[in-house]
N, C-alpha and C positions, 0 to 999 in steps of 0.2 A: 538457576535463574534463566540463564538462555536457550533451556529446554525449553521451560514456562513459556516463555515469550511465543518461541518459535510455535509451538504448539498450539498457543492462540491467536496469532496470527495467521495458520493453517485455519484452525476452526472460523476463523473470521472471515477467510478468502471464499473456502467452503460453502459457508453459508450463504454469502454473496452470490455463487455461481448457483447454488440453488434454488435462489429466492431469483433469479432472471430465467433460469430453466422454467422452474414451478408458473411462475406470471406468464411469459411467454406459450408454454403450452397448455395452459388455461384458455390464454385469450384466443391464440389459435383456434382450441376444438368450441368456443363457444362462439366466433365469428362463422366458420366455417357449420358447424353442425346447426347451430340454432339462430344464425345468421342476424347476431348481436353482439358486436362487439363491447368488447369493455375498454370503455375511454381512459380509462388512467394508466392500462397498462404498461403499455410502453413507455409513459414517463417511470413509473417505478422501475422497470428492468433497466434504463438508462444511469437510472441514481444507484441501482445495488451494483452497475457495472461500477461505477467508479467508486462507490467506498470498495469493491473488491480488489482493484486497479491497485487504491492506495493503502491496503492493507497485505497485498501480493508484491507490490516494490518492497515493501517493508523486510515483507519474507525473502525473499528473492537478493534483496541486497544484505540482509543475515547470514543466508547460508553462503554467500559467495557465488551465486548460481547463473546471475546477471551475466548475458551476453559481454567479454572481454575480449580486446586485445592485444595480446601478451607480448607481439613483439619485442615490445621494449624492453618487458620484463627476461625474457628468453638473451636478451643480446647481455645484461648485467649482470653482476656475482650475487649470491645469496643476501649480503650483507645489505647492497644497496637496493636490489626486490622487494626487502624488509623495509625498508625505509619508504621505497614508494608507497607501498600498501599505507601503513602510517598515513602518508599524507594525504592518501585519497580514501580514508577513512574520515581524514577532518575536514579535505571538500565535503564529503559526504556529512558529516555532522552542520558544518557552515551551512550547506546547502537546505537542509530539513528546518532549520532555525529561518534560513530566508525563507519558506513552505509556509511555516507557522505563519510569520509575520506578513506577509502579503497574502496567505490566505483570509488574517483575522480580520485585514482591510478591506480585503474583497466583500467579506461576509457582512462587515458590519455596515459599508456601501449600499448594498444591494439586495442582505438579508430580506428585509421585507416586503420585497415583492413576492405576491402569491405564485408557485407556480400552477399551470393552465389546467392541467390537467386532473391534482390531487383538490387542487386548493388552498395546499399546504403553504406555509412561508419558505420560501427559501434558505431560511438560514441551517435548518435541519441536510439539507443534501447541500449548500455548499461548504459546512462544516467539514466534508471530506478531506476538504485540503486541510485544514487545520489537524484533523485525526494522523493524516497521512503524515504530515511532516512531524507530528510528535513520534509517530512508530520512524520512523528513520531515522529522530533524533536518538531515539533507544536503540537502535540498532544498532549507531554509528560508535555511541559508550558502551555500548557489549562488545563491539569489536576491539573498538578501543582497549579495551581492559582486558581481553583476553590475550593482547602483548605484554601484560605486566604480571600472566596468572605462572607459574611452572609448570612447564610443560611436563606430561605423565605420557605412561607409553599405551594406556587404552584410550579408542577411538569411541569410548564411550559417551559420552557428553553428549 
């Protein structure tokens, strides 16, 4: 399951960086070379930046990979290290749950304004928050649950 996860959440970061590469030097060699830009560009690289943003925390706070500081963790024995992570596993859940819900208010606010440049509504890219905060809420019960799985001695998972 938290192979799955991770795995699509890679392919979904991936994609994102992609889809801002691919746009951006499109519109580059067609301003430059045929000296016509294309108007929407940059709002689309703007919006796949951020569903990649909130699809890359998601990943990023899965594998444990997130910028820490362990001080604290470093000064404390095993038992009570184990306990912090725990609890900043359920900031971390708390946190994705507040994501959702002030995203869905955001979106539902202010969904329907057009944005300028595609024409599209807004509620399609400000969705990202709501996307993002549901991948971190899964991330935060993957974690979670992997305190409660037996530990085996391959690091294959």
């Amino acid at each position: 399951m938290k192979r799955l996860y991770k795995n699509t959440l890679a392919t979904l970061t991936g994609t994102s960086l992609f889809v801002i590469f691919g746009v951006v030097l499109v519109s580059s060699l067609s301003r430059y070379l045929f000296n016509s830009p294309i108007q929407w560009s940059e709002e689309v690289a703007k919006y796949a930046m951020i569903y990649g943003t909130m699809f890359g925390m998601a990943l990023c706070y899965l594998e444990g990979i997130h910028i820490r500081f362990t001080f604290l963790e470093d000064m404390v024995s095993a038992k009570v290290r184990h306990i912090l992570h725990i609890i900043s596993d359920l900031i971390a859940l708390i946190s994705g749950a507040v994501f959702v819900y002030s995203g869905y208010l955001f979106m539902m606010k202010r969904g329907a304004i057009q944005a300028p440049g595609t024409g599209i509504q807004m509620y399609y890219f400000q969705v990202a928050m709501v996307i993002g905060g549901v991948c971190l809420v899964i991330a935060a019960l993957i974690r979670l649950a992997d305190y409660f799985q037996p530990k085996n001695t391959s690091e294959g998972q």
